[in-house]
C-alpha positions in Angstrom: 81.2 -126.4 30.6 84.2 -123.8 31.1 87.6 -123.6 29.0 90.8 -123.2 30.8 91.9 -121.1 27.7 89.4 -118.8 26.6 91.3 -117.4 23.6 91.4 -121.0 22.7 88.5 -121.6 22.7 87.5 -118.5 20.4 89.7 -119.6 17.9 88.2 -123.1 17.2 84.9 -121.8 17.1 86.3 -119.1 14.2 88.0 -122.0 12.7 84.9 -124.1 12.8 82.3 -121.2 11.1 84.7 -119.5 8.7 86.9 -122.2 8.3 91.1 -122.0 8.7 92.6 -119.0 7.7 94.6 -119.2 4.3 98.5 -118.5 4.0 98.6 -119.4 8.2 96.9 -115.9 8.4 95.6 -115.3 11.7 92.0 -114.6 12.0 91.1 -110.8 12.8 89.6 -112.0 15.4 86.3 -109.8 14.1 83.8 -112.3 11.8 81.9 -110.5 9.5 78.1 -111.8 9.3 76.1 -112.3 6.3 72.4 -112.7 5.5 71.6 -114.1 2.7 67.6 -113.6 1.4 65.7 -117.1 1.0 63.2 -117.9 -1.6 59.5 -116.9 -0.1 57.8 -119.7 1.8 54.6 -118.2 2.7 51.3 -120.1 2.3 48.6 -118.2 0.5 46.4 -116.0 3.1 43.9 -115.2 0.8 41.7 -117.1 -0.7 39.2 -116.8 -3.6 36.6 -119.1 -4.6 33.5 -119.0 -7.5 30.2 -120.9 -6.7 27.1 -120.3 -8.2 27.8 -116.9 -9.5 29.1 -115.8 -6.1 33.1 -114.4 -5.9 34.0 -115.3 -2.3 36.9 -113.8 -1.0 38.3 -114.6 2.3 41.4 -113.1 4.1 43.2 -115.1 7.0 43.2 -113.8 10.6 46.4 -111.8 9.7 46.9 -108.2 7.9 45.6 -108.6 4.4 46.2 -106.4 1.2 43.2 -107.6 -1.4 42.8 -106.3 -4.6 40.0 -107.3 -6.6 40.6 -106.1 -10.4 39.5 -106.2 -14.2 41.4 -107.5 -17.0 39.1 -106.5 -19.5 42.2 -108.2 -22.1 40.9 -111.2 -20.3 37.5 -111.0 -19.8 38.4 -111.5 -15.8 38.5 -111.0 -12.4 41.4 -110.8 -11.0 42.0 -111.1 -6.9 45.5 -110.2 -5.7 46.7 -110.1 -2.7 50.1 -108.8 -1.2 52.5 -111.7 -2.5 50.4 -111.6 -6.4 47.6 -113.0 -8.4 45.5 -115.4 -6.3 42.5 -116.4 -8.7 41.4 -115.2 -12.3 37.6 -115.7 -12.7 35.4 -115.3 -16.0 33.9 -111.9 -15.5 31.1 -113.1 -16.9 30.6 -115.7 -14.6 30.3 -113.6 -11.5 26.9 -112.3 -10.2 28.5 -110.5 -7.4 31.4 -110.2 -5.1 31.8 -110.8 -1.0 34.8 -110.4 0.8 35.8 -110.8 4.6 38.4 -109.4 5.6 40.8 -110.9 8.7 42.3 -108.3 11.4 43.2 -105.2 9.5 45.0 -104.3 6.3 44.0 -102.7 2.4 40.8 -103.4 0.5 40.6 -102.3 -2.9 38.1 -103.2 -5.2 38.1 -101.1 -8.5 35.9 -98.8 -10.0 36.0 -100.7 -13.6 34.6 -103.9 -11.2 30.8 -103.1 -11.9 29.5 -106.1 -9.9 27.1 -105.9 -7.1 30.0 -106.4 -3.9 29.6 -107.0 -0.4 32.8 -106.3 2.0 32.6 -107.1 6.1 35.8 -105.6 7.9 37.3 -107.6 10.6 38.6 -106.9 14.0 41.7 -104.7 12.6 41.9 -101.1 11.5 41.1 -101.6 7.7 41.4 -99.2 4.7 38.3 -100.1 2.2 37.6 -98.8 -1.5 34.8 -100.0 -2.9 34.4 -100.5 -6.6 32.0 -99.3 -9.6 29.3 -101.7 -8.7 26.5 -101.2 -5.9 28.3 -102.0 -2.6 27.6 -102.4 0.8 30.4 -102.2 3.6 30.2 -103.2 7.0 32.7 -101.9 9.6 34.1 -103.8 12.4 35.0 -103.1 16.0 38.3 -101.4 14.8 38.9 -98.3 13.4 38.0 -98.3 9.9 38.6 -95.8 7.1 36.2 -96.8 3.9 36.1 -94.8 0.9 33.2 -95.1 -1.4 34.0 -95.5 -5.2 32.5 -94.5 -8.6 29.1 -96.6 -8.1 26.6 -96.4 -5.2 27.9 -97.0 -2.2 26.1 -98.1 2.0 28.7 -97.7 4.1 28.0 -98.9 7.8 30.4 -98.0 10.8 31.3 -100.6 13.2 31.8 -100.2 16.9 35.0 -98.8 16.2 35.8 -94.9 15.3 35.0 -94.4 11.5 35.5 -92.3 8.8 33.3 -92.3 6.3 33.9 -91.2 2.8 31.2 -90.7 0.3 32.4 -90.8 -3.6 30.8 -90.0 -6.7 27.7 -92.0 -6.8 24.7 -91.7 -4.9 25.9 -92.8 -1.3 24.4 -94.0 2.0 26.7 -93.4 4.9 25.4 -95.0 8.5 26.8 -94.5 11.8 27.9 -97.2 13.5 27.6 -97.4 17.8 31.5 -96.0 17.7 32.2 -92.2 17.1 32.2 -91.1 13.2 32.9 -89.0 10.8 31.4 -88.5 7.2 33.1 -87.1 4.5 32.8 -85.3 1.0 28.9 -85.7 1.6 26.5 -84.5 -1.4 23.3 -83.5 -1.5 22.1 -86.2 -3.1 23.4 -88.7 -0.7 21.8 -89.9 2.6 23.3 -89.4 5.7 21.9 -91.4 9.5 24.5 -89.9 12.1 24.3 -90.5 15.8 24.6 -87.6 18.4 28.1 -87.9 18.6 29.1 -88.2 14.9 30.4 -85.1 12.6 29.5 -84.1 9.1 31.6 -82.8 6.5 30.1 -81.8 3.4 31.5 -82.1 0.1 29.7 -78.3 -0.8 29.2 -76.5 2.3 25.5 -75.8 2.8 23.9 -72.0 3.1 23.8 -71.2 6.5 21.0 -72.2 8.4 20.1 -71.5 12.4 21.3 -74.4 13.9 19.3 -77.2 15.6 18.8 -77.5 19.2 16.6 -76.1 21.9 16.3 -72.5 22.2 15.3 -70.1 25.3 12.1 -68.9 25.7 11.2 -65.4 26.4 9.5 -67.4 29.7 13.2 -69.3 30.5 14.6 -65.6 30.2 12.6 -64.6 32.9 12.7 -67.3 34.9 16.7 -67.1 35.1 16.8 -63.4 35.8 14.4 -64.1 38.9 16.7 -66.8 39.6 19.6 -64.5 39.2 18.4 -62.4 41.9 17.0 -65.2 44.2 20.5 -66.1 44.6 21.7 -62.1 45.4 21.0 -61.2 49.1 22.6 -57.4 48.5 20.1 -57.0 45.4 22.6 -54.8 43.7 23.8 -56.4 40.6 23.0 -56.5 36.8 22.2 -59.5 35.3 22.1 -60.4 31.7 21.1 -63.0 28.9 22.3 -63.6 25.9 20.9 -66.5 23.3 24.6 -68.8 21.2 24.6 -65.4 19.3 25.2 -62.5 21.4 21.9 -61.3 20.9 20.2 -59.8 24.1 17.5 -60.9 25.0 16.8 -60.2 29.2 18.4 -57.5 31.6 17.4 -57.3 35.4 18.9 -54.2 37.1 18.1 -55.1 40.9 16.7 -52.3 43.2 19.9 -51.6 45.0 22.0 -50.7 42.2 23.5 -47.3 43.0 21.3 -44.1 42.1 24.2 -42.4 40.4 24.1 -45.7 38.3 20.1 -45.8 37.6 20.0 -42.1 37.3 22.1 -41.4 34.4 21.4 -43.0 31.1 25.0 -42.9 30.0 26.5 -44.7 33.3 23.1 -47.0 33.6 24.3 -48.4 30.1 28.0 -48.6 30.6 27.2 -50.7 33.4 24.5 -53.0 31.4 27.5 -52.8 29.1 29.3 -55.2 31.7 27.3 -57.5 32.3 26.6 -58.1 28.5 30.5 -58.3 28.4 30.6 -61.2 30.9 27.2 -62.8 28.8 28.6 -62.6 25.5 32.1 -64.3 26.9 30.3 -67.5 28.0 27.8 -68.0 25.0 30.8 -67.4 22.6 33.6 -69.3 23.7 31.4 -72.0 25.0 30.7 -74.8 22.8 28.2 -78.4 23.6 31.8 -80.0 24.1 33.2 -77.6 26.6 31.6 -75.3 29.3 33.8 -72.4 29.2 33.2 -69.2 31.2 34.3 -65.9 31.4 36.8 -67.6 34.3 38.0 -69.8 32.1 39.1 -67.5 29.3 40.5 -65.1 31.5 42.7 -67.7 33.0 44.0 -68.7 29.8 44.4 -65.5 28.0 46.5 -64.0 30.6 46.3 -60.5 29.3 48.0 -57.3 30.7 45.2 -54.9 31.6 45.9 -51.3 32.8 43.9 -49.6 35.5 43.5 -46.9 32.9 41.1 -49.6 30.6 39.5 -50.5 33.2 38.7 -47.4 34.8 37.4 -46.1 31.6 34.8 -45.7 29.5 34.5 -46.1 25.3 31.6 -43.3 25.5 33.3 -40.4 26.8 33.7 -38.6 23.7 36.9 -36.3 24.4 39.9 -39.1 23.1 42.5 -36.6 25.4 40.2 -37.2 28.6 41.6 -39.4 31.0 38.4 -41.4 31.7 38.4 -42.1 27.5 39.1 -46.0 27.2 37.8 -49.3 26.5 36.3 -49.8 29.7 37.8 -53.5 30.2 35.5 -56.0 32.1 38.6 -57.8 33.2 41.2 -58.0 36.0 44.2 -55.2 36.4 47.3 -57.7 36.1 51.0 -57.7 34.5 50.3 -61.0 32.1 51.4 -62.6 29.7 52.6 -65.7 30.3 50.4 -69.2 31.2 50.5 -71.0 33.6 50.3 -67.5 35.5 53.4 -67.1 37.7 56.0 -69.5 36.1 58.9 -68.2 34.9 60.1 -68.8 31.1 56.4 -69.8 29.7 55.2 -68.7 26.2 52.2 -65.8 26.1 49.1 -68.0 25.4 46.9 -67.8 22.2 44.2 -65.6 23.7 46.0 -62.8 24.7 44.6 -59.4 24.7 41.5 -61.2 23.9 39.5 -58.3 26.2 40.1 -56.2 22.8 37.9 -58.4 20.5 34.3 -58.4 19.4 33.7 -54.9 19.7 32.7 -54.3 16.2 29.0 -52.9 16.3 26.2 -52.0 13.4 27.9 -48.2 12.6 31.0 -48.0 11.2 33.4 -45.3 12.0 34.6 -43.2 8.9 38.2 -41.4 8.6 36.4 -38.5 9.6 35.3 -40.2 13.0 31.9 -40.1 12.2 30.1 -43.1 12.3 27.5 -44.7 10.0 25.1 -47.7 9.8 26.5 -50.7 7.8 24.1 -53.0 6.1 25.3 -56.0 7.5 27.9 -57.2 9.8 31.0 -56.9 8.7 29.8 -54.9 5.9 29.0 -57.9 3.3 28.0 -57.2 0.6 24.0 -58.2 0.3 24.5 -60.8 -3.0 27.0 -62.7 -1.0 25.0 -63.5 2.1 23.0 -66.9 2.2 19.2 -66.1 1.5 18.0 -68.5 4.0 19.3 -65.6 6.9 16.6 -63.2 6.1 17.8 -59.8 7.8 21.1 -61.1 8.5 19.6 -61.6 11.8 21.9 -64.4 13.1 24.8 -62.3 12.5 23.6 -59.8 15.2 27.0 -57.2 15.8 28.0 -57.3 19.4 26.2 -53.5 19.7 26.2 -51.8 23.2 23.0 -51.9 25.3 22.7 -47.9 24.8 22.3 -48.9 20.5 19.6 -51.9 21.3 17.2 -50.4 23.2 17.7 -46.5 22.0 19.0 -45.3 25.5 22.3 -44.2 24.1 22.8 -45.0 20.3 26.2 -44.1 20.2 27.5 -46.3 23.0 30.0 -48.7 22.5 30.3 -52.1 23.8 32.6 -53.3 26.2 34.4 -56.2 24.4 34.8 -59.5 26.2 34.4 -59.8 29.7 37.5 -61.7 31.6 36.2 -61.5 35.1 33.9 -64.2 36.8 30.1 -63.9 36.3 29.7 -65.7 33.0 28.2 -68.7 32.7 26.6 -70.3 29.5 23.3 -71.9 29.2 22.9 -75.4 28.2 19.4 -76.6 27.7 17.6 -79.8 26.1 14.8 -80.3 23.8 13.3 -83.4 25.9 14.0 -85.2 29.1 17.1 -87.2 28.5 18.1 -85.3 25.5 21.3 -83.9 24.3 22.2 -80.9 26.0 22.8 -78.0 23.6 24.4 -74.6 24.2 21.8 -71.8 23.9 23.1 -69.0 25.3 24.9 -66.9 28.3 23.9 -65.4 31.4 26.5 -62.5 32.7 25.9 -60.6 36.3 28.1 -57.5 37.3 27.9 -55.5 40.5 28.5 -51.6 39.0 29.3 -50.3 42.4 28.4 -46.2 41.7 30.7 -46.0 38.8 30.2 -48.9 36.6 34.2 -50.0 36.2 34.8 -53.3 36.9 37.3 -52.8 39.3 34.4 -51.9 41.5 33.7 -55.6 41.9 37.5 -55.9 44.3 38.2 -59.2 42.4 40.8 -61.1 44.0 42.2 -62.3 40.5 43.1 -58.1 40.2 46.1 -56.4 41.1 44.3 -54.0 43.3 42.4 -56.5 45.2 41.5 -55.4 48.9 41.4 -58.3 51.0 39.6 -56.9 53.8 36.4 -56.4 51.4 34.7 -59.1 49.7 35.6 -60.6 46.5 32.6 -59.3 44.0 33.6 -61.2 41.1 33.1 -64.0 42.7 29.9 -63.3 44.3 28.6 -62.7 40.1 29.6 -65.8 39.3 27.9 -67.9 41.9 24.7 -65.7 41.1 24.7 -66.9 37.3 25.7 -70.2 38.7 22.6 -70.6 40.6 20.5 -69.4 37.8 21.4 -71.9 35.7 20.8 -74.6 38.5 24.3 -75.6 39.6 25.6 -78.7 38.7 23.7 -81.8 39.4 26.1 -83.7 37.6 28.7 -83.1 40.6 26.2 -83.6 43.3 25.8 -79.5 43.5 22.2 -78.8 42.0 20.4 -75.9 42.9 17.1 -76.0 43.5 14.3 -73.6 43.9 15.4 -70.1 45.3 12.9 -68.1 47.3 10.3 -69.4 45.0 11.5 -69.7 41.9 12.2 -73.3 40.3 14.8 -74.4 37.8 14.7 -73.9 34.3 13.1 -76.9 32.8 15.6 -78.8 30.6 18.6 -76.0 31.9 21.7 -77.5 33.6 25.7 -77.3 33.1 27.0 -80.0 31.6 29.7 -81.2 34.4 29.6 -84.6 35.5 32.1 -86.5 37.2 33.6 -88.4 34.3 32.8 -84.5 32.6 34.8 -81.7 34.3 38.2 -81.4 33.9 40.1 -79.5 30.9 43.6 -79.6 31.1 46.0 -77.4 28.4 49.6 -78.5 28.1 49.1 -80.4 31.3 47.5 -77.8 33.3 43.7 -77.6 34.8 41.6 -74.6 33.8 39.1 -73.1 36.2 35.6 -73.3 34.9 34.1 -72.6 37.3 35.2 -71.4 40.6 38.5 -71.5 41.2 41.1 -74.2 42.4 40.5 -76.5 38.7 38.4 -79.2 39.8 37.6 -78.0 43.0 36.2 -75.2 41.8 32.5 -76.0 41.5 32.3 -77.3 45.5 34.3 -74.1 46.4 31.5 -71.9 45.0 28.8 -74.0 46.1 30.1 -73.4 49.6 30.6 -69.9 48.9 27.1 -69.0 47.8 26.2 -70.8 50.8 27.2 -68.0 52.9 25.4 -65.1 51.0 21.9 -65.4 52.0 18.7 -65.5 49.2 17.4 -62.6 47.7 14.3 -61.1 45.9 13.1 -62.7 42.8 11.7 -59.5 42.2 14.1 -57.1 42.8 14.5 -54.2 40.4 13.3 -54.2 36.9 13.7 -55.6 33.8 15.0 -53.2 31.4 13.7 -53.1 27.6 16.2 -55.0 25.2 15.1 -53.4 21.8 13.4 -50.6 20.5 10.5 -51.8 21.0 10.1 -52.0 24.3 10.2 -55.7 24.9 11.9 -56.8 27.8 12.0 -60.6 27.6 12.9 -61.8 23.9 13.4 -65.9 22.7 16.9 -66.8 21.6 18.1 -67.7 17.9 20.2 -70.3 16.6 23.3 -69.5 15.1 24.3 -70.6 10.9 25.9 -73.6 10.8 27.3 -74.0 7.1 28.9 -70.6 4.5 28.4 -67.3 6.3 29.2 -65.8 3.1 28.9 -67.4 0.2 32.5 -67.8 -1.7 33.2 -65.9 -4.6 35.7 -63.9 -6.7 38.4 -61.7 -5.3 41.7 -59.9 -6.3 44.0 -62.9 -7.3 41.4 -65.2 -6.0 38.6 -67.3 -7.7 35.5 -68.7 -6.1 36.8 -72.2 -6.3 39.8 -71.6 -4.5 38.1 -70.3 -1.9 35.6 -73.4 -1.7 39.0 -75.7 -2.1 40.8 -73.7 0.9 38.3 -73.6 3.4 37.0 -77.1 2.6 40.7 -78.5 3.2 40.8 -76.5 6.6 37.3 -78.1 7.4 39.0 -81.4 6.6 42.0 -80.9 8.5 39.6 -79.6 11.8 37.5 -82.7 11.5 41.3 -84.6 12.4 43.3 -82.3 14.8 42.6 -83.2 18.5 40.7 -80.2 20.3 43.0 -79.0 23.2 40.1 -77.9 25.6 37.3 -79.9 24.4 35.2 -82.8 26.2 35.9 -85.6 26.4 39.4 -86.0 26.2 40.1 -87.1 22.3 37.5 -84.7 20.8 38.2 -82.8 17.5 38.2 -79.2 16.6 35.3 -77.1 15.6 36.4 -74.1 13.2 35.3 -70.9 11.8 
């Protein structure tokens, strides 16, 4: 149907909605619309029923708000849901309470409600309180988010992803088959969590060593030979490290340089390194992500001098030219990440080669130096007791301090250059894999700097020699085993078998990190790609001797292969008073922080979704 006359046409359809015009106005020609709000037409979507002492309340397949209250006026129970009161029972007359919920919405039952209550989440994501009567809640396959109330609560997680919160009484919180977490727990309350599930405490425990299988003074000694195995030259420095820092094997090869071997100062500066490179992997590393010294050196980005590199913390003239940190770390102008794109921001870990250098004496205003009694000089009365000796806490000392071949070396900081890898290992065949230490090698040349190594990540890089660094990391990467995960195990080496239970945790569904859209390097370089591109690599370097060299003492003592520790898990130092500071706002700062970690997405942690681990 068309009009000839469109205007027309307009005008007897204004004239037939609004009516003629009064005084032979014309119309506007604009009609101003009106809604006008009609009574509520809804059926009821809740339901509530009393038989045989049992409140049943039901919810429809729809998003339900249920309230179950008391009227103690009344004498009642009172179940509401979003459009008002839907029943009023005789308190009296209810045993106990069930509710089913439909798909998603708000479940509140309150704490004056002391009846016995039983509440099944649907398919939806569901907000549940529970009341001031025993209670039992079972999740469903969507998110959930129940909160226990003033009587004893059994919260059970569905397949979805949970939290958990446990409230004043005496509470049982389950794990469901999805991922959860478990909040404001007491010691009094019982906890079943799956491998995959986090714990946050209401009152942070003492620190205790954490769980998890540990390296044996044997495994140390299996993964230096290893180490080696994999180094036809025979002239590196290999180290081990346990989740701490602590050391607990070095291997310096036969063909490390005499003017290396034959000085005690130089022969620890170069242990130094390969401690560095160690200590990088077993620290930033984590049972959700395994980084390597490659990795944080790709994402710190930091300017390093040839002057810090080519230097050394135990020259003891501050005016000398060769006094310096003695960086394990590329020579570069940073700054910026991605590396090489104009207008980006300097990344978080800048200048991170600087860090962890603190070590067991302290250095007075008079630059002398003295022993603290514990790391970070705590005070005794505010360290946990269950850390006898403070031994978890071990400072990052130089080799020269452990083992009494130069006790007033200094360490070397955090290594940036390739050659750290950390050590994953399991408690049983098919167990979790758990992080348990670091392996670091380093190739001293005959002066110990790392710019001996000719990395190709370095400004001074010589392409006609070989790249080093690279040749350190594919040493601690056969050590370790490679990565079976990606089809690129490594098996026995001249001899010498893997480590029972010791692999890297890189699958195919489990290997790539990306930050603000870009891959890291773990390991090797080229992001994903890395891993075959060192396989391939190491394939060209020939197999060395198991055997090469020594193992060199790592403590006083004279021992040269030591087991690994765990590290606390829980207060490091106990919270107390402090100038404009009580003990409780300590406690209520750090446990909102822990709060807040257990919800912020990690940015480099595995899988993809995972949430933040603090200290």
């Amino acid at each position: 149907m068309g009009f000839s006359n469109p205007w027309g046409a307009m005008l007897s359809y204004s004239k037939a909605c609004f009516g003629t015009p009064k005084h032979g106005r014309r119309p506007s020609g604009r009609a101003r619309l009106e809604l006008e709000r009609l009574e509520p037409r809804n059926l009821m979507a809740v339901t509530s029923t009393l038989v045989g002492g049992v409140l049943t309340v039901m919810g429809s397949p729809n998003r339900e708000t249920i309230r179950v209250l008391a009227d103690p006026t009344a004498g009642q129970l009172v179940v509401q849901d979003a459009q008002g009161v839907v029943g009023r029972f005789a308190s009296a007359a209810v045993a106990s309470i069930a509710i089913s919920t439909g798909d998603g919405g708000l479940i509140t039952v309150d704490n004056a409600v002391l009846q016995p209550t039983t509440i099944q989440a649907g398919n939806g994501d569901e907000l549940i309180r529970t009341g001031g009567g025993p209670t039992t809640v079972f999740g469903g396959t969507g998110p959930d988010k129940i909160i226990a109330g003033a009587g004893p609560a059994t919260l059970i997680g569905g397949t979805g992803r949970n939290a958990l919160y446990a409230g004043s009484g005496v509470d049982t919180l389950v794990g469901g088959p999805g991922k959860n977490q478990f909040f404001e727990v007491k010691p009094v309350d019982t906890v079943i969590a799956g491998p995959n599930d986090q714990i946050f405490r209401a009152s942070l425990p003492p620190a205790v060593p954490a769980a998890g299988a540990q390296l044996t003074g044997a495994d140390v000694g299996q993964l230096l030979q290893r180490a080696s195995a994999a180094d036809s030259a025979g002239d590196g420095i290999v180290a081990i490290v346990d989740r701490g820092g602590r050391l607990l094997g070095v291997r310096v090869e036969g063909n490390v340089s005499p003017l290396i071997t034959g000085d005690p100062a130089k022969l620890t500066f170069a242990i130094d390194g390969a401690i560095a490179e160690a200590r990088t992997a077993a620290f930033f590393a984590n049972n959700a992500a395994p980084l390597t010294s490659r990795t944080i050196g790709f994402i710190s980005q930091s300017t390093i001098t040839q002057r810090e590199v080519n230097s050394s913390p135990d020259v003891a003239d501050p005016n000398s030219t060769l006094s310096g940190p003695g960086f394990v770390a590329p020579i570069r102008v940073g700054g910026h990440f991605p590396p090489g794109v104009s207008f980006t921001p300097q990344v978080d870990l800048f200048a991170i080669e600087h860090t962890n250098r603190d070590t067991t004496l302290h250095v007075n205003p008079d630059g002398t130096r003295t022993p603290v009694l514990h790391r970070f000089n705590v005070p005794t009365q505010f360290l946990p007791p269950v850390m006898p000796g403070n031994q978890p806490l071990t400072p990052p000392d130089s080799y020269g301090f452990i083992s009494g071949l130069d006790t007033t070396a200094l360490p070397r900081g955090i290594g940036t250059l390739p050659g750290g890898i950390p050590i994953y290992k399991r408690d049983f065949p098919g167990g979790p894999l758990n992080l348990a230490g670091g392996i670091g090698v380093f190739f001293p040349g005959t002066t110990g700097y790392a710019s001996e190594e000719n990395s190709s990540l370095s400004s001074d890089y010589n392409p006609t020699k070989r790249d080093r660094s690279l040749e350190a990391e594919y040493d601690a990467f056969a050590a370790v085993g490679g990565a079976p995960g990606l089809g690129l195990g490594i098996g026995t080496l001249n001899g010498v078998a893997p480590v029972t239970g010791v692999t890297l945790p890189l699958t195919q569904d489990q290997m790539r990190i990306d930050l603000v859209g870009v891959t890291l390097d773990i390991v090797g370089p080229g992001g994903i790609q890395g891993p075959s591109r060192l396989a391939q690599f190491g394939a060209t370097l020939g197999i060395g001797d198991p055997n090469s060299g020594v193992n060199e003492p790592v403590n006083g003592g004279g021992a040269a292969l030591l087991p690994g520790l765990g590290v606390p898990d829980g207060w490091l130092v106990t919270p107390h008073d402090g100038v404009g500071i009580t003990a409780a706002q300590v406690t209520q700062i750090i446990q909102q922080g822990v709060a807040q970690a257990g919800l912020t997405r990690a940015a480099i942690r595995l899988p993809v979704g995972s949430r933040t681990s603090m200290v």
